[in-house]
C-alpha positions in Angstrom: -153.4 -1.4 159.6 -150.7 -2.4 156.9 -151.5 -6.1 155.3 -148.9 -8.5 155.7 -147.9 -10.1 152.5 -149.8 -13.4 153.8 -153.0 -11.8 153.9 -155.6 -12.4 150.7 -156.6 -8.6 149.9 -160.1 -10.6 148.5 -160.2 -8.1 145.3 -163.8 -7.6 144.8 -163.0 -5.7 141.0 -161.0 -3.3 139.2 -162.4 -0.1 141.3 -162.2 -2.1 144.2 -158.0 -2.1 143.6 -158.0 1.0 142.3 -159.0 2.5 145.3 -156.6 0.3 147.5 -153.7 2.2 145.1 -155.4 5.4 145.8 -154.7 5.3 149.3 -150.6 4.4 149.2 -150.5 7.3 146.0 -152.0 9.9 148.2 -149.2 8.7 150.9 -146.7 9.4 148.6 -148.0 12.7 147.7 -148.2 13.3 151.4 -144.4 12.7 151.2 -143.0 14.8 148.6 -145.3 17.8 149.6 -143.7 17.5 153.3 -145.7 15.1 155.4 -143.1 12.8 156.7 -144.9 8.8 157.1 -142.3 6.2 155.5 -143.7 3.5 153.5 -143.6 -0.4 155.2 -142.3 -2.8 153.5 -145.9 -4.6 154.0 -147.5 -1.5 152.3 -145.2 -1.7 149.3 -145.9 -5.3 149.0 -150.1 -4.8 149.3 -149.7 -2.5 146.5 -147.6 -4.7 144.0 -149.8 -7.4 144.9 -152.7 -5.8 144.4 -151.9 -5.2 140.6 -150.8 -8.5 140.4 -153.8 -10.2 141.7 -156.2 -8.3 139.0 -153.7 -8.7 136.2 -152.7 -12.1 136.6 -155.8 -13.7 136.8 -158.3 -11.8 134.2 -157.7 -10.7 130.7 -155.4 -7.4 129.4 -158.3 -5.1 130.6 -157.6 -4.3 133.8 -153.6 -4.1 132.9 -154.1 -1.2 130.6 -157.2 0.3 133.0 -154.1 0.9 136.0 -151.8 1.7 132.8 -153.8 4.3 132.0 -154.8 5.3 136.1 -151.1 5.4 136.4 -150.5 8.1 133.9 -153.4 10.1 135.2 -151.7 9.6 138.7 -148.8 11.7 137.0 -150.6 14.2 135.5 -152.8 15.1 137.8 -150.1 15.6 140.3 -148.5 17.9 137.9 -151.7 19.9 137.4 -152.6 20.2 141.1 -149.5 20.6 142.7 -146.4 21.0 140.4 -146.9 23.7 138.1 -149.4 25.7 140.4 -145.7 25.9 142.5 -144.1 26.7 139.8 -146.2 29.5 138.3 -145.6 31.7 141.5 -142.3 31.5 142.0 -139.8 33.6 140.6 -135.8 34.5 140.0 -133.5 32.0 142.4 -136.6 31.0 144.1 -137.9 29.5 140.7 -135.2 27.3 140.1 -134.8 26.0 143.7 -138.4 25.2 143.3 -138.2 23.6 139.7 -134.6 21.5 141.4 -136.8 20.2 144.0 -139.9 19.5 142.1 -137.6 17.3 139.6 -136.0 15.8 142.7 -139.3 14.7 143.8 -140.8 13.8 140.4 -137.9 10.6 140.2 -138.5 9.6 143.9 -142.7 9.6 142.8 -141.3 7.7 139.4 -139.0 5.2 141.3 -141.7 4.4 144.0 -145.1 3.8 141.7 -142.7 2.1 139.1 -142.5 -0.3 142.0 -145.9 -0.4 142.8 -147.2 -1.2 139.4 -143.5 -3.2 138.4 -146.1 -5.9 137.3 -147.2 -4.3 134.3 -143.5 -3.7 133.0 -142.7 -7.6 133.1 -145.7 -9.0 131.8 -147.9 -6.6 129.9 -146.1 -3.5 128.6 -143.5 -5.1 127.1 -146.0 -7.7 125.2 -148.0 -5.0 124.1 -144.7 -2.8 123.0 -145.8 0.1 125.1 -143.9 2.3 127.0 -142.3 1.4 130.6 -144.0 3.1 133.8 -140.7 4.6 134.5 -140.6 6.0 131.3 -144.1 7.0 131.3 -143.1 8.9 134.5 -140.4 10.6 132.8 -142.1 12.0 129.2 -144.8 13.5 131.6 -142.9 16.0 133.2 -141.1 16.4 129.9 -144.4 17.3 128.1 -146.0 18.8 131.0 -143.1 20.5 132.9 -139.9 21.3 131.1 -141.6 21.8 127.5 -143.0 24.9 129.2 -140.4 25.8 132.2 -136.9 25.5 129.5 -136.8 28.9 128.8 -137.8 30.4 131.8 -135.2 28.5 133.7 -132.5 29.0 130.9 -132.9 32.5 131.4 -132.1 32.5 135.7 -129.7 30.4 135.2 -127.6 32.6 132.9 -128.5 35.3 135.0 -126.8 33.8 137.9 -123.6 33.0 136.1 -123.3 36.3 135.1 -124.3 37.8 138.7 -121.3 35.1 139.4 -119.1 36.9 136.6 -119.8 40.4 137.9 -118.2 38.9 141.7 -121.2 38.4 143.5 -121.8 34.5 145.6 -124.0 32.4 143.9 -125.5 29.1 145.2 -123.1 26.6 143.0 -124.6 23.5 143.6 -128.3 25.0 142.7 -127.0 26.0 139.8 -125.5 22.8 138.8 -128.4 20.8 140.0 -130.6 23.0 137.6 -128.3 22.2 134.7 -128.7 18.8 134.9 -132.1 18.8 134.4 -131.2 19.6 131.1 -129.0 17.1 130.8 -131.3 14.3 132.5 -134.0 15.3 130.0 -131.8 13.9 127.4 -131.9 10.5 129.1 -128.3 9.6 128.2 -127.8 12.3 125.0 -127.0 16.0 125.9 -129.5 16.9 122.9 -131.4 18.7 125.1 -129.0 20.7 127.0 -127.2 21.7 124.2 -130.2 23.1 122.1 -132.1 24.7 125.6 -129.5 25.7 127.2 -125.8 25.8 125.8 -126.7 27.7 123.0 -127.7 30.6 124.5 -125.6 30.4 127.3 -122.6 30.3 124.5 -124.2 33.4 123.0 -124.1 35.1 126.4 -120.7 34.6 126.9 -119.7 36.0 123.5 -121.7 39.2 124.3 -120.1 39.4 127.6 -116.3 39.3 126.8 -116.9 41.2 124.0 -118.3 44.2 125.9 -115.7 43.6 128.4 -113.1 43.6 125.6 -114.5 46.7 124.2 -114.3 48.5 127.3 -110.7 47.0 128.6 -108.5 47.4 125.9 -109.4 51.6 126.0 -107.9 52.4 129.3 -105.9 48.9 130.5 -102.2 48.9 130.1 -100.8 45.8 128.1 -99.9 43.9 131.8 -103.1 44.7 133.2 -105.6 43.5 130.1 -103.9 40.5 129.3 -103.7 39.8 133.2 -107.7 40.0 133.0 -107.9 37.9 130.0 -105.9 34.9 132.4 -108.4 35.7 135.0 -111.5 35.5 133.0 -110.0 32.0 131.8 -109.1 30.6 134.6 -112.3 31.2 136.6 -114.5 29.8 133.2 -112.1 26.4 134.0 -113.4 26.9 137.5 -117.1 27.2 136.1 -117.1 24.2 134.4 -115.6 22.2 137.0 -118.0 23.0 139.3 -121.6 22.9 137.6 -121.4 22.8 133.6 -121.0 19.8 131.7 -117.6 19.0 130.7 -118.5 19.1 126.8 -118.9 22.5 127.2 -115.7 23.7 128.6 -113.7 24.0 125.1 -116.3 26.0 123.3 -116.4 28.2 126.5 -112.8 28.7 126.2 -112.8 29.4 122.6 -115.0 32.4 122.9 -113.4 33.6 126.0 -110.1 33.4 123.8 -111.3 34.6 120.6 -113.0 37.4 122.3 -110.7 38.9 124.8 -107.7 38.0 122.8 -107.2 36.8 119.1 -110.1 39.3 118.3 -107.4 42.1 119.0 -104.3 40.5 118.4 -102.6 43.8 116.4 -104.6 46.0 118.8 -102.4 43.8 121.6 -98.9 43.7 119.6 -99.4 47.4 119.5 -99.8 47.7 123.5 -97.0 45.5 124.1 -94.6 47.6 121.8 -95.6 50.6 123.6 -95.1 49.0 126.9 -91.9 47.6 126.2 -90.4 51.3 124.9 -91.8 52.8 128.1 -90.2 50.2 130.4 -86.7 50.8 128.3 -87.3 54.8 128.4 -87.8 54.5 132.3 -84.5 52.5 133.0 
């Protein structure tokens, strides 16, 4: 049965707590791998005040002995559940799983940050060590997305370019994905522009360029420069609904620079031509 917040949990010793903690993490687990069983607010309170009792009362050593249990909590997680997930997924199915495992990571951050909130207002910040929450965070960053970037970089241009070529893509997957990217930065888009914009800006040069390359050999004048408005219009489209807004005036550059200032005498040339058939016809 839950414990009110009146009840003394009578902490016997560090192990003794521990194992009280145990018991609401694997709840949580429970949670994020399906098992639907909603927390109580008496539950929550056992648990902060469980870490409370043993830290408040005794010296720093039990402080940085659930400090250090509750970055094990994270990794072990990870190594059991997350990346085992991960490993045997592939294509679309790889990224919906990586959206949702990153989804789940912050609700397991927000809720054991809680738990152990004791540590971040009277230990961690005396001993200059890094918050739970941001403990949390760096471990799927060094265990998850150091080794998942490229993998995911790599579906997710593959999508927008499936999305290019015409066919229905899954929008707000793809944005999702992207913001891990962003996320990682933790308010800089370092990381989305070095993992992920890059490349993707290097992909869209390749594209238009082939398409260029093939276009200007058999369009008339109307119909390539109709195409190059096309392309442009549906790359405003693109970043309105899933890239980052920094990205949309490089993306337009290439599009332009490819498709159009790239053959700019190639394209007078077509118009001229155009213009003495339309005046040879009348």
């Amino acid at each position: 049965m839950p414990m009110t917040t009146q009840v003394t949990l009578n902490l016997k010793d560090f192990e003794h707590g521990w194992s009280i903690m145990q018991e609401g993490i694997q709840k949580l687990i429970n949670i994020l791998e399906g098992i639907p069983n909603n927390f109580t607010s008496d539950e929550y309170m056992q648990y902060y005040t469980v870490v409370y009792e043993l830290c408040s009362s005794k010296a720093s050593e039990p402080s940085q002995k659930f400090y250090d249990k509750y970055k094990e909590t994270f990794q072990e997680y990870i190594t059991s559940k997350v990346l085992p997930s991960l490993r045997e997924k592939k294509d679309e199915e790889f990224v919906r799983e990586i959206v949702k495992r990153w989804s789940n990571h912050k609700v397991m951050v927000r809720w054991l940050s809680r738990f152990f909130h004791y540590l971040d207002r009277y230990y961690l910040d005396r001993e200059k060590l890094p918050s739970t929450e941001e403990v949390g965070f760096m471990t799927f960053f060094d265990m998850v997305y150091l080794g998942m970037k490229d993998q995911l970089r790599l579906e997710l241009i593959s999508m927008i370019n499936r999305e290019r070529e015409g066919e229905k893509i899954d929008q707000n997957l793809l944005k999702n994905a992207l913001d891990i990217y962003v996320e990682m930065g933790r308010g800089s888009l370092k990381h989305y522009e070095n993992d992920m914009e890059e490349a993707m800006l290097e992909n869209v040069t390749a594209y238009y360029s082939q398409k260029a390359s093939s276009w200007i050999m058999v369009d008339s004048y109307e119909d390539y420069m109709l195409k190059a408005k096309e392309c442009m219009e549906q790359e405003k489209d693109r970043v309105a609904c899933y890239l980052p807004s920094s990205s949309q005036k490089k993306l337009l550059e290439i599009v332009d620079r490819e498709l159009l200032s790239s053959y700019t005498s190639r394209l007078q040339e077509m118009k001229q031509i155009s213009s003495f058939d339309i005046e040879a016809n009348q």
